[in-house]
PyMOL Python script that loads the backbone (N, CA, C, O; Angstrom):
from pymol import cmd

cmd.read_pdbstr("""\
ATOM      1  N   UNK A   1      -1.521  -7.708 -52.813  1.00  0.00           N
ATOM      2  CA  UNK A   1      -1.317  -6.322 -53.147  1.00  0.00           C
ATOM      3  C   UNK A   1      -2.633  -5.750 -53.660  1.00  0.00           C
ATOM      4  O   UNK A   1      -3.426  -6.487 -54.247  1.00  0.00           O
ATOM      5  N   UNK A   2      -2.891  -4.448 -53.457  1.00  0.00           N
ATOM      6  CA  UNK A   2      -3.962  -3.906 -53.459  1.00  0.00           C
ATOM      7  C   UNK A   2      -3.775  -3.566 -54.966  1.00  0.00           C
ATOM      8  O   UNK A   2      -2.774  -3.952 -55.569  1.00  0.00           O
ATOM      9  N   UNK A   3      -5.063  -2.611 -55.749  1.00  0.00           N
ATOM     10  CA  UNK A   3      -4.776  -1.999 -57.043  1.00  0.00           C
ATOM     11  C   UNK A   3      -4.055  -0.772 -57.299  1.00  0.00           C
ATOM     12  O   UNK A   3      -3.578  -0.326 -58.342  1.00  0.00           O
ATOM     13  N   UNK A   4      -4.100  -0.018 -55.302  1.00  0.00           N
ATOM     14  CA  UNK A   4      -3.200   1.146 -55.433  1.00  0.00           C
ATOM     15  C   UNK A   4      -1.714   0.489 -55.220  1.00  0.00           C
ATOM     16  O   UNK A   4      -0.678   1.149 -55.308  1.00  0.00           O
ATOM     17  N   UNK A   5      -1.753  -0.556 -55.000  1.00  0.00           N
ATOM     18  CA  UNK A   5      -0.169  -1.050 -54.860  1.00  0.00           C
ATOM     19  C   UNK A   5       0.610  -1.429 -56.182  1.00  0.00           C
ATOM     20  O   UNK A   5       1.838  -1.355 -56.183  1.00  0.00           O
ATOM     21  N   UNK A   6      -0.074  -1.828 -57.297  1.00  0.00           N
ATOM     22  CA  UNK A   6       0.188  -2.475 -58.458  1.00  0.00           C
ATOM     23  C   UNK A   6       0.332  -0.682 -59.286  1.00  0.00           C
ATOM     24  O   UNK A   6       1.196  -0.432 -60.125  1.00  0.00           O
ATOM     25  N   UNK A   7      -0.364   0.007 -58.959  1.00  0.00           N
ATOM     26  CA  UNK A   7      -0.810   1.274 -59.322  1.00  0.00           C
ATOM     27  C   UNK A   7       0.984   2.044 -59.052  1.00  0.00           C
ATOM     28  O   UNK A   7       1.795   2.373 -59.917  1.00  0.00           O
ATOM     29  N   UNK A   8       1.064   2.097 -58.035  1.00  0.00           N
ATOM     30  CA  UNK A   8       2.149   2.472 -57.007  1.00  0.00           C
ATOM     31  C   UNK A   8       3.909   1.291 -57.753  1.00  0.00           C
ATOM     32  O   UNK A   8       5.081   1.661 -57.699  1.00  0.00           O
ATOM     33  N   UNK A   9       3.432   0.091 -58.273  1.00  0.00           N
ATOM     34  CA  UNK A   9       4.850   0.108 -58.217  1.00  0.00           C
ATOM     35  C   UNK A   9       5.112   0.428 -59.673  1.00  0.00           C
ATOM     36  O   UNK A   9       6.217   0.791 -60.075  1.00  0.00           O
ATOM     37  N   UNK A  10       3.773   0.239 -60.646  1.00  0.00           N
ATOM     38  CA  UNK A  10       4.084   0.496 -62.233  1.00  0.00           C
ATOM     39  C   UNK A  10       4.126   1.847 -62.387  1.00  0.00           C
ATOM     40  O   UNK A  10       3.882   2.187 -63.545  1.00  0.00           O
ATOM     41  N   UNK A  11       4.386   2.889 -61.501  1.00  0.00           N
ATOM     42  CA  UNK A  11       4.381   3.976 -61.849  1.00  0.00           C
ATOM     43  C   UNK A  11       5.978   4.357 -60.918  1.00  0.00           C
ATOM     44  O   UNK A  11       6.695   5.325 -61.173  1.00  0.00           O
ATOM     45  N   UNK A  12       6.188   3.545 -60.067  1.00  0.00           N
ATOM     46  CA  UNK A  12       7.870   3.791 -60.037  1.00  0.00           C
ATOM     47  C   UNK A  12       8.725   3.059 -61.115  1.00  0.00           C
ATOM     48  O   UNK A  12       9.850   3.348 -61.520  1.00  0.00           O
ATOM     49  N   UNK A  13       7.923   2.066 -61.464  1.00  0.00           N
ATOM     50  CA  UNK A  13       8.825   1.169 -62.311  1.00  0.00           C
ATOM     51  C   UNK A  13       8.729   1.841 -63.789  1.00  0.00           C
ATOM     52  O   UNK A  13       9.175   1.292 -64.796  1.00  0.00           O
ATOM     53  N   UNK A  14       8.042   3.189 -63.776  1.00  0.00           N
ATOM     54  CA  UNK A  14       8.120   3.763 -65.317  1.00  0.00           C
ATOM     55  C   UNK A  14       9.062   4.958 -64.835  1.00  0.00           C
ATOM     56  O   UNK A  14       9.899   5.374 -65.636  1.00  0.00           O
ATOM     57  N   UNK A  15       8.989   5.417 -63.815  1.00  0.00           N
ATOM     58  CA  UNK A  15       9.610   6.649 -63.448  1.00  0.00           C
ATOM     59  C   UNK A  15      11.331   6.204 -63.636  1.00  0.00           C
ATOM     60  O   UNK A  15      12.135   6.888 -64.269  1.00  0.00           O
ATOM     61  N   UNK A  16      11.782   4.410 -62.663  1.00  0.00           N
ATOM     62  CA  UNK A  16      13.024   3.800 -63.054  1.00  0.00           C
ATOM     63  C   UNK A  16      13.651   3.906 -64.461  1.00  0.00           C
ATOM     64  O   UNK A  16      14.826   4.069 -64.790  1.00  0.00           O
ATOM     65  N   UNK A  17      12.477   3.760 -65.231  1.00  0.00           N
ATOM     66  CA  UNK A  17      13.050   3.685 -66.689  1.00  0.00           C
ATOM     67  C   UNK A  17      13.010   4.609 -67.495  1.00  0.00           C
ATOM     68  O   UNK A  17      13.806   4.606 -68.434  1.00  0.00           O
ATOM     69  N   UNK A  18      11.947   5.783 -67.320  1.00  0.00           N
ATOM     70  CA  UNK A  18      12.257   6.901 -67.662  1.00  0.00           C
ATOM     71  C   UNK A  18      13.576   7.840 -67.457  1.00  0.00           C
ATOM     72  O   UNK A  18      14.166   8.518 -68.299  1.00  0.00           O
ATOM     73  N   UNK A  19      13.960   7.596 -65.517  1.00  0.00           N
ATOM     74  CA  UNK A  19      15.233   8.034 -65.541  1.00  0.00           C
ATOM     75  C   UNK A  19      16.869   7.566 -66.080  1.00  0.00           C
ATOM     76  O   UNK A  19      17.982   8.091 -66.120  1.00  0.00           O
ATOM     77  N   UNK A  20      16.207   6.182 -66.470  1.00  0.00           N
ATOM     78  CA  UNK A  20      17.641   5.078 -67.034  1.00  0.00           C
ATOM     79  C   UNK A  20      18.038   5.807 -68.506  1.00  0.00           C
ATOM     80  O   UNK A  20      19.112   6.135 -69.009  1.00  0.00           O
ATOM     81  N   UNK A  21      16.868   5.882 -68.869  1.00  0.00           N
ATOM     82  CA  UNK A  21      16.542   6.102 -70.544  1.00  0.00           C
ATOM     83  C   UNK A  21      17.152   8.028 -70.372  1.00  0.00           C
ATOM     84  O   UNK A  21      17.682   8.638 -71.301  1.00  0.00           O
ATOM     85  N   UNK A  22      16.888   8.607 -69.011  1.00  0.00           N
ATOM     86  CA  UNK A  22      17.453  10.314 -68.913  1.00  0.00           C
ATOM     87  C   UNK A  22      18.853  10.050 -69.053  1.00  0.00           C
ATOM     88  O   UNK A  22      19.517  10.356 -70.043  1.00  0.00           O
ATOM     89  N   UNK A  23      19.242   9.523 -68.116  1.00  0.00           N
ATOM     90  CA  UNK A  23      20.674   9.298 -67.779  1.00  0.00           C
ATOM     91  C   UNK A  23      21.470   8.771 -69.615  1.00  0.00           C
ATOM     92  O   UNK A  23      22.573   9.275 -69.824  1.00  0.00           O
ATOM     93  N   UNK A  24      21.000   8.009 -70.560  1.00  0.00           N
ATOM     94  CA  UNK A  24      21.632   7.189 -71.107  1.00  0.00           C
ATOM     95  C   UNK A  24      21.656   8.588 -71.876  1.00  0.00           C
ATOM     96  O   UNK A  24      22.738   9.055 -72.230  1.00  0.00           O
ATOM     97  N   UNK A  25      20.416   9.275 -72.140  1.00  0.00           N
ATOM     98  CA  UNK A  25      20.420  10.447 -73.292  1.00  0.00           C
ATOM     99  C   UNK A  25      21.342  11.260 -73.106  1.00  0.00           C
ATOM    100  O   UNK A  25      22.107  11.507 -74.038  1.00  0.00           O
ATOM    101  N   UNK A  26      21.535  12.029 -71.551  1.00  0.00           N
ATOM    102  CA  UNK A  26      22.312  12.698 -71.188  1.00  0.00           C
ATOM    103  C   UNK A  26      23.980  12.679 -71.234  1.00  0.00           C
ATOM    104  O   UNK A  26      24.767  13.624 -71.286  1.00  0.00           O
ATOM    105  N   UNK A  27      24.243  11.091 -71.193  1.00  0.00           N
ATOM    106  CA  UNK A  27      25.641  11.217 -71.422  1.00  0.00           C
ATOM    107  C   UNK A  27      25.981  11.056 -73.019  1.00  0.00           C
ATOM    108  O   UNK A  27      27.095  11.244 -73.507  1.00  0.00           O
ATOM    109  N   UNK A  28      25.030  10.746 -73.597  1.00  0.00           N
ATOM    110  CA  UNK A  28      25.398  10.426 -75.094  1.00  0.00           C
ATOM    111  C   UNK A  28      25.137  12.139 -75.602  1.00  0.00           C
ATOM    112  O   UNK A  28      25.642  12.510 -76.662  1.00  0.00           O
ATOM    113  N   UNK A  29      24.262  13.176 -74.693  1.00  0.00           N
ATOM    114  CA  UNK A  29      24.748  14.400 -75.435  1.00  0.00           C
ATOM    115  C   UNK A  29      25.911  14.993 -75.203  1.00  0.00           C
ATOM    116  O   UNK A  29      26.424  15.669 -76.094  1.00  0.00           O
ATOM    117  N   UNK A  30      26.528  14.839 -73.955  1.00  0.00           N
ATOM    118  CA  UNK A  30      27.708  15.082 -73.256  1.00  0.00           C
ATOM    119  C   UNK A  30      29.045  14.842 -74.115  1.00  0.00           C
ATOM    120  O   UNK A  30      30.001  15.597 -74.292  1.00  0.00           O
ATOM    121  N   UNK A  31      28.749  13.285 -74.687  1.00  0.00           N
ATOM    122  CA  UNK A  31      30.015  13.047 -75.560  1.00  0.00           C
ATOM    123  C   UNK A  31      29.873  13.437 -76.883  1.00  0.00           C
ATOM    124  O   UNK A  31      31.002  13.346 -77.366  1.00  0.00           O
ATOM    125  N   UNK A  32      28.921  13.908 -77.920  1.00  0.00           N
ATOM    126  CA  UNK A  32      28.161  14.542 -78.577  1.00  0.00           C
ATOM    127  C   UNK A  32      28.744  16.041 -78.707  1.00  0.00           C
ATOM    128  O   UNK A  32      29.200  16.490 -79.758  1.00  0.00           O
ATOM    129  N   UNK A  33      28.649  16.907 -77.225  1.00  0.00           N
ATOM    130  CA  UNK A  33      29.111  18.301 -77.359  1.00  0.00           C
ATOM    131  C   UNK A  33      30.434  18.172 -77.314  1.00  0.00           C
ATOM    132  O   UNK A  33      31.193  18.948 -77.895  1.00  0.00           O
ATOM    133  N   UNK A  34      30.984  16.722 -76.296  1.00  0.00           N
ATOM    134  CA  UNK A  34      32.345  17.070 -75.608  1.00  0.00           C
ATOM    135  C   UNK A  34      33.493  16.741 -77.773  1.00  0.00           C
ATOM    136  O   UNK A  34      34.637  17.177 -77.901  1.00  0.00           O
ATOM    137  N   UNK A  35      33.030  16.258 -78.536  1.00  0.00           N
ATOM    138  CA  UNK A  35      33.266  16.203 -79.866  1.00  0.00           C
ATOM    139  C   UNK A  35      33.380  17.335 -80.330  1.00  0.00           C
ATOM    140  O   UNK A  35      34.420  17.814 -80.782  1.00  0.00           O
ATOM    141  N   UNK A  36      32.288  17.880 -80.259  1.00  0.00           N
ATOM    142  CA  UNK A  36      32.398  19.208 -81.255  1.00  0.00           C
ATOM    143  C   UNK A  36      32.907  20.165 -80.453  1.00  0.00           C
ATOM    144  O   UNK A  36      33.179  21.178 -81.099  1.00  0.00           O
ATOM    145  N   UNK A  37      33.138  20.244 -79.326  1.00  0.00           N
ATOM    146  CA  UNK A  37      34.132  21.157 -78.792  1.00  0.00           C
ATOM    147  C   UNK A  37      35.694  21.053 -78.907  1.00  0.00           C
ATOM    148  O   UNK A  37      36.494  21.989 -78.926  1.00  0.00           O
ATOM    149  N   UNK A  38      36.033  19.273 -79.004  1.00  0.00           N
ATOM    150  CA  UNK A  38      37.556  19.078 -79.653  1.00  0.00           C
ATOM    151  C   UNK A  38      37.263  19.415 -80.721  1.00  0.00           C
ATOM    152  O   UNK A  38      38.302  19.911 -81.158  1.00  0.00           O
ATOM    153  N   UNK A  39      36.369  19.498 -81.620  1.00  0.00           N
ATOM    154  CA  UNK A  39      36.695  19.614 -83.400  1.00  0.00           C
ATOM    155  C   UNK A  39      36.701  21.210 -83.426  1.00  0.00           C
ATOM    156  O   UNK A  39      37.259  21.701 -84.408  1.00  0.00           O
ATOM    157  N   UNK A  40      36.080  22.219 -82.347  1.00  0.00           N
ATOM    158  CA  UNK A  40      35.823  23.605 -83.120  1.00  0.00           C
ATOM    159  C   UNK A  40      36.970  23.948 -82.029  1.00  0.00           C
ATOM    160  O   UNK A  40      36.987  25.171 -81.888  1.00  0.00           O
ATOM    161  N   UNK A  41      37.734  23.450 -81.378  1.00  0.00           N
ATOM    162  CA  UNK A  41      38.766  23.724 -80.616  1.00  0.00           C
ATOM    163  C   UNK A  41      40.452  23.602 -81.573  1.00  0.00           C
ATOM    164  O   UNK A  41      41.472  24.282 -81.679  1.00  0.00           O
ATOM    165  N   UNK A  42      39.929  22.335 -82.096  1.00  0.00           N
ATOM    166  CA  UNK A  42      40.909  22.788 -83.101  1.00  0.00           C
ATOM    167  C   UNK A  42      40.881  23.750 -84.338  1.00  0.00           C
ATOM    168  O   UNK A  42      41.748  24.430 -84.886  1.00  0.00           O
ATOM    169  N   UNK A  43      39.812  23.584 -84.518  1.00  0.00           N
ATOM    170  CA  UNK A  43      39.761  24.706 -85.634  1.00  0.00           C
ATOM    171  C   UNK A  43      39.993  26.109 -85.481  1.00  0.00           C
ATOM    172  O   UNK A  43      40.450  26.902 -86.304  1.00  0.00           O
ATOM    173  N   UNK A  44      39.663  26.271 -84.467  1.00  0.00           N
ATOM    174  CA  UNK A  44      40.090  27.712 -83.170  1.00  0.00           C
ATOM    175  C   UNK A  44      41.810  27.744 -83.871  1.00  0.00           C
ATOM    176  O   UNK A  44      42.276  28.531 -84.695  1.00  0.00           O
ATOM    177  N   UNK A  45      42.407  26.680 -83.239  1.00  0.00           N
ATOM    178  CA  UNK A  45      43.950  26.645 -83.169  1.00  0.00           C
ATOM    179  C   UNK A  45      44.886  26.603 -84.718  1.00  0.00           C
ATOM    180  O   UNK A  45      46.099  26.753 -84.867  1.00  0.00           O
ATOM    181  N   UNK A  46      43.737  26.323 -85.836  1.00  0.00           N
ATOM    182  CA  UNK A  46      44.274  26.086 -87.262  1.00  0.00           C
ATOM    183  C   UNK A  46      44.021  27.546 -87.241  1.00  0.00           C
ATOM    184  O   UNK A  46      45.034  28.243 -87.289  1.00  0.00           O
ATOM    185  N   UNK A  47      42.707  28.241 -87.171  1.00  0.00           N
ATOM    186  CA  UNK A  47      42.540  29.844 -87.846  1.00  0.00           C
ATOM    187  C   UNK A  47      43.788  30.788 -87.185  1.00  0.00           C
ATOM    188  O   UNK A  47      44.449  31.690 -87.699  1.00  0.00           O
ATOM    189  N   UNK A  48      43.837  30.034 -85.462  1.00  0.00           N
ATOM    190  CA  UNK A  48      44.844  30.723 -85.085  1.00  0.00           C
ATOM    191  C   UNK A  48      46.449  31.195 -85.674  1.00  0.00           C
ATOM    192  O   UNK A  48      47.143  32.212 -85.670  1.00  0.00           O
ATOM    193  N   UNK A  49      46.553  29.593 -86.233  1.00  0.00           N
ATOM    194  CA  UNK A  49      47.906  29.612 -86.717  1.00  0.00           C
ATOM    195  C   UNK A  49      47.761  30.458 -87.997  1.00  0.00           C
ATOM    196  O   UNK A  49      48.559  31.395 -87.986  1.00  0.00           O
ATOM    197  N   UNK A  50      46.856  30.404 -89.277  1.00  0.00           N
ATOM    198  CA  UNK A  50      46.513  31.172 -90.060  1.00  0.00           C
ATOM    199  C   UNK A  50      46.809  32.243 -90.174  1.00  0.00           C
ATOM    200  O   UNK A  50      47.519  32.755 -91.039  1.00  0.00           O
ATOM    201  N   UNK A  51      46.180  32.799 -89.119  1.00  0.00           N
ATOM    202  CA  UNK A  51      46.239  34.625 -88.771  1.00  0.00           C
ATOM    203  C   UNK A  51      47.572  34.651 -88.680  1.00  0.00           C
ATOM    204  O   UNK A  51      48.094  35.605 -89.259  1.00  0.00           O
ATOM    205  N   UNK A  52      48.310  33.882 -88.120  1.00  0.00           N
ATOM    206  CA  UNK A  52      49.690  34.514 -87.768  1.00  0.00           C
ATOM    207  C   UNK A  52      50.530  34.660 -88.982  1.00  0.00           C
ATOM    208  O   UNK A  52      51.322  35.542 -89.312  1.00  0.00           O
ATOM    209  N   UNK A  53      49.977  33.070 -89.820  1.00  0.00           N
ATOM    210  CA  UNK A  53      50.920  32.964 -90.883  1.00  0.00           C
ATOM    211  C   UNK A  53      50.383  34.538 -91.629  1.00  0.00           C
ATOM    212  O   UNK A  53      51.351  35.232 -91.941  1.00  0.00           O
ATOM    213  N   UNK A  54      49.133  35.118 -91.919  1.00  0.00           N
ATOM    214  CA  UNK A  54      48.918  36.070 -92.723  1.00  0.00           C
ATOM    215  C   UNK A  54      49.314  37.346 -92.240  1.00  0.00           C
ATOM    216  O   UNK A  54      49.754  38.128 -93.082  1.00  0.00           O
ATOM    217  N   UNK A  55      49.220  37.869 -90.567  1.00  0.00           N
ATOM    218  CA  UNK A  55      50.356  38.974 -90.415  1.00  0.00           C
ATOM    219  C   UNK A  55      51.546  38.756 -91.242  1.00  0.00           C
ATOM    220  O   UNK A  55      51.880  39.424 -92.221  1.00  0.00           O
ATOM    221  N   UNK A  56      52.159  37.721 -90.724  1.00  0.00           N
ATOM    222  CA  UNK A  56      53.840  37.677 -91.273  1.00  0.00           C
ATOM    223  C   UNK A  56      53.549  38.239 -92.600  1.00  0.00           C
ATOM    224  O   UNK A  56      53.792  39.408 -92.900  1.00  0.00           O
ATOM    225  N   UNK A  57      52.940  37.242 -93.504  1.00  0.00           N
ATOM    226  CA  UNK A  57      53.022  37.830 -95.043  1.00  0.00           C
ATOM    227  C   UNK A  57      52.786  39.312 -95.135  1.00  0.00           C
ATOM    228  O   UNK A  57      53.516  40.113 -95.718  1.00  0.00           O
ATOM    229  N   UNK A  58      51.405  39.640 -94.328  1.00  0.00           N
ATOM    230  CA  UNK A  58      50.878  40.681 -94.706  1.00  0.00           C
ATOM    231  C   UNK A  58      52.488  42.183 -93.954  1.00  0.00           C
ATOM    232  O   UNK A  58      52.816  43.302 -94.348  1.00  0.00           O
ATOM    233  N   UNK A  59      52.735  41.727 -93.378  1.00  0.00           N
ATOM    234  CA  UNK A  59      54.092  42.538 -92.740  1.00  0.00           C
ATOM    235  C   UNK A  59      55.476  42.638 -93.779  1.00  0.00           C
ATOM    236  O   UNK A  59      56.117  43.612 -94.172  1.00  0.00           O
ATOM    237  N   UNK A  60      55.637  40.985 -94.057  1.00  0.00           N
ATOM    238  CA  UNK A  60      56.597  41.063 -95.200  1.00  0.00           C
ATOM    239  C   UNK A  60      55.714  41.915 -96.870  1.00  0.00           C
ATOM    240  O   UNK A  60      56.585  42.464 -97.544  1.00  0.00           O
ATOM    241  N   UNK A  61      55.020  41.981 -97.175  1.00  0.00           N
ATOM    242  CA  UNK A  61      54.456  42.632 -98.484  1.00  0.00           C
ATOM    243  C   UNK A  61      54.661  44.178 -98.307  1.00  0.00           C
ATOM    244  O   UNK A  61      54.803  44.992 -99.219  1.00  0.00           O
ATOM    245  N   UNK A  62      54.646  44.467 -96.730  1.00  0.00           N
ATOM    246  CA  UNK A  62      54.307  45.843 -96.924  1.00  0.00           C
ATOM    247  C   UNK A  62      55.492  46.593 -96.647  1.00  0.00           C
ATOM    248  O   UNK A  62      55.350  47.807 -96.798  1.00  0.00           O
ATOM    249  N   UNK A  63      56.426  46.271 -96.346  1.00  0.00           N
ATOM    250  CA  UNK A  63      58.090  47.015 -96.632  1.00  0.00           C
ATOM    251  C   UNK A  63      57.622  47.869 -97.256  1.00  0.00           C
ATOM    252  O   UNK A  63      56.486  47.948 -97.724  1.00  0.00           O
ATOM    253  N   UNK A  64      58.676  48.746 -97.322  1.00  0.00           N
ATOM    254  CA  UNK A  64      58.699  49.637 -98.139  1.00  0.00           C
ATOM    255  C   UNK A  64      59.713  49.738 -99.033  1.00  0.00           C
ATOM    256  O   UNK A  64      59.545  50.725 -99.749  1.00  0.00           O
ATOM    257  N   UNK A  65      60.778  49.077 -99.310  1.00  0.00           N
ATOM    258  CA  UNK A  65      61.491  48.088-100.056  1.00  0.00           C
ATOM    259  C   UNK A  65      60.484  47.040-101.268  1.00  0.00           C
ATOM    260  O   UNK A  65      60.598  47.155-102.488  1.00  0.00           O
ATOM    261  N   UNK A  66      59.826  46.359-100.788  1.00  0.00           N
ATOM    262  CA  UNK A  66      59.173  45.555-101.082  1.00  0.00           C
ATOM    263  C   UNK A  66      58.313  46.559-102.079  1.00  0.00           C
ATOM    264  O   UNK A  66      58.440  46.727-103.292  1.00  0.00           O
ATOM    265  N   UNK A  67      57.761  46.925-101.515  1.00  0.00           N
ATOM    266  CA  UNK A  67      56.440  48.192-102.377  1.00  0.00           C
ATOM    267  C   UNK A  67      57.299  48.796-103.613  1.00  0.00           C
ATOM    268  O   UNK A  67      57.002  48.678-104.802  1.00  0.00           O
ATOM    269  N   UNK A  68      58.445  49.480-103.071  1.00  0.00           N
ATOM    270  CA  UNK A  68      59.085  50.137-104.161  1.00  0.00           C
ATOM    271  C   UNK A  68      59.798  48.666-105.634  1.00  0.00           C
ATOM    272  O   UNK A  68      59.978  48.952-106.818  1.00  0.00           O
ATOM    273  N   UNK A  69      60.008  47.445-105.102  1.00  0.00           N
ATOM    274  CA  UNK A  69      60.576  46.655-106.096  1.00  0.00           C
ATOM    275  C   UNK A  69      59.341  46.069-107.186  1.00  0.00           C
ATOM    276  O   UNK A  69      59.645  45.594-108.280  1.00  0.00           O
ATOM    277  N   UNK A  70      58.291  46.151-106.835  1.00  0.00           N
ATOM    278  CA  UNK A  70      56.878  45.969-107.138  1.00  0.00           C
ATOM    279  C   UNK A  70      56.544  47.349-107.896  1.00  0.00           C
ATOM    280  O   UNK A  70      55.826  47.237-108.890  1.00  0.00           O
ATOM    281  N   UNK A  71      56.874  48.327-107.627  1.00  0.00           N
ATOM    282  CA  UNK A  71      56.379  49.503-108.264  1.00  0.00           C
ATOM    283  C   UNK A  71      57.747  50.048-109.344  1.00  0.00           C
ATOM    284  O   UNK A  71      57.907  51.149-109.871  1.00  0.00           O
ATOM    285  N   UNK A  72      58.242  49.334-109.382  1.00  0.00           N
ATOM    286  CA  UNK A  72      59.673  49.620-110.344  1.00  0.00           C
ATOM    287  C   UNK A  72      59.535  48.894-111.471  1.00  0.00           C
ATOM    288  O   UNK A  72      59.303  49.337-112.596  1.00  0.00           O
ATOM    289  N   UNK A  73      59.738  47.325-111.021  1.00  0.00           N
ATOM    290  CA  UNK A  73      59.048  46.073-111.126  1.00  0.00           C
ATOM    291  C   UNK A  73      57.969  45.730-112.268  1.00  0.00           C
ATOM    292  O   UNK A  73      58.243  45.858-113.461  1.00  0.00           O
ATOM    293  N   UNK A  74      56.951  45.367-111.889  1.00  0.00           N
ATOM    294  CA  UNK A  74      56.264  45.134-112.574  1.00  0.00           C
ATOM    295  C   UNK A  74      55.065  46.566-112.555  1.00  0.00           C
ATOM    296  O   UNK A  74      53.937  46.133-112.793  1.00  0.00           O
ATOM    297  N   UNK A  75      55.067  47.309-112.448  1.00  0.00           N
ATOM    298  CA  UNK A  75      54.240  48.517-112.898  1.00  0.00           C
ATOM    299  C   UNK A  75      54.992  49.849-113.246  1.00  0.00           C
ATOM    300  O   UNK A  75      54.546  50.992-113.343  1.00  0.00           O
ATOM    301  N   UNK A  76      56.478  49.286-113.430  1.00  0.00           N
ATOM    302  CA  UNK A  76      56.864  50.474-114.174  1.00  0.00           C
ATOM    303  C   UNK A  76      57.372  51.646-113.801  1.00  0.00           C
ATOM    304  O   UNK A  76      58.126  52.219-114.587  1.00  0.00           O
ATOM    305  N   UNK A  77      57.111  52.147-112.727  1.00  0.00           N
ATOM    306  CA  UNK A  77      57.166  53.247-111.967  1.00  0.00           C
ATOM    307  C   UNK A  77      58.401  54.023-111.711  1.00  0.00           C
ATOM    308  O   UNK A  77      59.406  53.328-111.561  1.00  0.00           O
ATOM    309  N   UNK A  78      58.546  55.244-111.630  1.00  0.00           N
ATOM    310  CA  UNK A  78      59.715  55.568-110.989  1.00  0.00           C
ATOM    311  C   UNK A  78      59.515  56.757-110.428  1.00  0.00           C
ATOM    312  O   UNK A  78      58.555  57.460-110.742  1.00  0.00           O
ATOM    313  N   UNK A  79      60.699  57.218-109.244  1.00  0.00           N
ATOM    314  CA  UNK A  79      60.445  58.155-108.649  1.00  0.00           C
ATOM    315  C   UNK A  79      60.821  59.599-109.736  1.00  0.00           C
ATOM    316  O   UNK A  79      61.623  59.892-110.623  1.00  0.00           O
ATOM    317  N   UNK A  80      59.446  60.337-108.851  1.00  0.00           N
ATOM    318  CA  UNK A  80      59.140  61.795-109.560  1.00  0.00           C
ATOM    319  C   UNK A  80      60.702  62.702-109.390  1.00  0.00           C
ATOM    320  O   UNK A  80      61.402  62.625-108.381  1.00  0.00           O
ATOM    321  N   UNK A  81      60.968  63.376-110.361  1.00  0.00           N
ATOM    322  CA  UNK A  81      62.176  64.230-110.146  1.00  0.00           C
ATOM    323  C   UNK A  81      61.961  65.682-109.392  1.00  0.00           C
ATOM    324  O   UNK A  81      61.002  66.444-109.515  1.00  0.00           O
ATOM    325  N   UNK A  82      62.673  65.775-108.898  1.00  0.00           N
ATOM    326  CA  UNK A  82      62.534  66.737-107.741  1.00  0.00           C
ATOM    327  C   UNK A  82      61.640  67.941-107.902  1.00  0.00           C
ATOM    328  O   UNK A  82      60.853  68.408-107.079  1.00  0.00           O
ATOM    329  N   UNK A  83      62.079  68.589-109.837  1.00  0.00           N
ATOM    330  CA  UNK A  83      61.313  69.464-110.416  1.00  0.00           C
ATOM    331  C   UNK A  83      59.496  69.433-110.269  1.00  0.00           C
ATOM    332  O   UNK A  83      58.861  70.487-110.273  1.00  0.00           O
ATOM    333  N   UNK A  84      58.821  68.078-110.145  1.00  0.00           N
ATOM    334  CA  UNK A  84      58.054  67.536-110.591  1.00  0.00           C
ATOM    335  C   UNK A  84      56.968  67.720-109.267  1.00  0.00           C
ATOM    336  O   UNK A  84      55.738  67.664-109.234  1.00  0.00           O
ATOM    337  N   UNK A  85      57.893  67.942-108.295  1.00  0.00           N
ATOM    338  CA  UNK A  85      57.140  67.434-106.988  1.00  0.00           C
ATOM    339  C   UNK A  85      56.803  68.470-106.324  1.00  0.00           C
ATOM    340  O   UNK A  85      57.755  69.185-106.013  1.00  0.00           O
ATOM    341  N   UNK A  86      55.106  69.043-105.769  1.00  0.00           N
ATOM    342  CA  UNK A  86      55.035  69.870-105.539  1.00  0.00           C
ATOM    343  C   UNK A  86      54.673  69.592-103.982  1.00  0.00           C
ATOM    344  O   UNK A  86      54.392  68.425-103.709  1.00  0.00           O
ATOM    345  N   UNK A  87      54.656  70.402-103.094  1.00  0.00           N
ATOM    346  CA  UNK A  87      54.544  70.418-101.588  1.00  0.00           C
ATOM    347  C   UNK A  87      53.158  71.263-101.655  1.00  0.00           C
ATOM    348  O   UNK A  87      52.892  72.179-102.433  1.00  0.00           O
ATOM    349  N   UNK A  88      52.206  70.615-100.454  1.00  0.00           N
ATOM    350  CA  UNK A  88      51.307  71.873-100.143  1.00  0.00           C
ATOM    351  C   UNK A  88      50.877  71.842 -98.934  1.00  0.00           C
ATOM    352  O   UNK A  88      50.191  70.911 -98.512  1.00  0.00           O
ATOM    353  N   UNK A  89      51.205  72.793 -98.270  1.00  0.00           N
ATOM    354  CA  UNK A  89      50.902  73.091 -96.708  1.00  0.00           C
ATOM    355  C   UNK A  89      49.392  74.180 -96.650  1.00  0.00           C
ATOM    356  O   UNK A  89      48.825  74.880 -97.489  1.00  0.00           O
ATOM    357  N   UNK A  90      49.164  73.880 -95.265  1.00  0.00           N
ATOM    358  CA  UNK A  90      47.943  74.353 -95.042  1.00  0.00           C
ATOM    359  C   UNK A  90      47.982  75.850 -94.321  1.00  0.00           C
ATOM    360  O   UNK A  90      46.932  76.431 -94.046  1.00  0.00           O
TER     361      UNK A  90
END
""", "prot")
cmd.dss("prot")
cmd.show_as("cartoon", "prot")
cmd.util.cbc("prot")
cmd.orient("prot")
C-alpha cells in the first residue's frame, strides 16, 4: 500500500467513527427530547385538568345566590330599601 493508501483508509476509518459516534449522539438526543416531551405533555394535561377544575369553582363562586349569601353573610350587607335607591338615565 502506497502512503496515499494508508492516507485514504485512516481518513475513512475516522470518517466510520465519526459517523458511529453521530449516530450514537443522535439517538441519545432523540430519547432526551422524546422525555421531555412525555413530561411537558403531561404537564399540558395536569394544567389542563386545573383550568377546568378552576372554571367550575370560579362559575360556582359567582352565582348570584352565592354573592348575595357572602354579602349578607359575612360582610353584613343588605338590600337598599326601595326609598334609598335612586335610578339615573341618560
Amino acid at each position: 500500500m502506497t502512503q496515499v493508501g494508508y492516507f485514504l483508509f485512516a481518513l475513512l476509518t475516522l470518517a466510520v467513527i465519526a459517523s458511529g459516534i453521530g449516530v450514537v449522539y443522535e439517538r441519545h438526543q432523540g430519547r432526551v427530547l422524546f422525555a421531555e416531551l412525555t413530561r411537558l405533555t403531561r404537564e399540558r394535561d395536569e394544567m389542563n385538568f386545573e383550568y377546568g377544575r378552576l372554571q367550575l369553582e370560579q362559575s360556582t363562586l359567582a352565582e348570584p345566590n352565592r354573592i348575595e349569601q357572602v354579602a349578607r353573610g359575612q360582610l353584613g350587607m343588605d338590600a337598599a330599601p326601595p326609598a334609598a335607591v335612586v335610578i339615573i338615565r341618560r
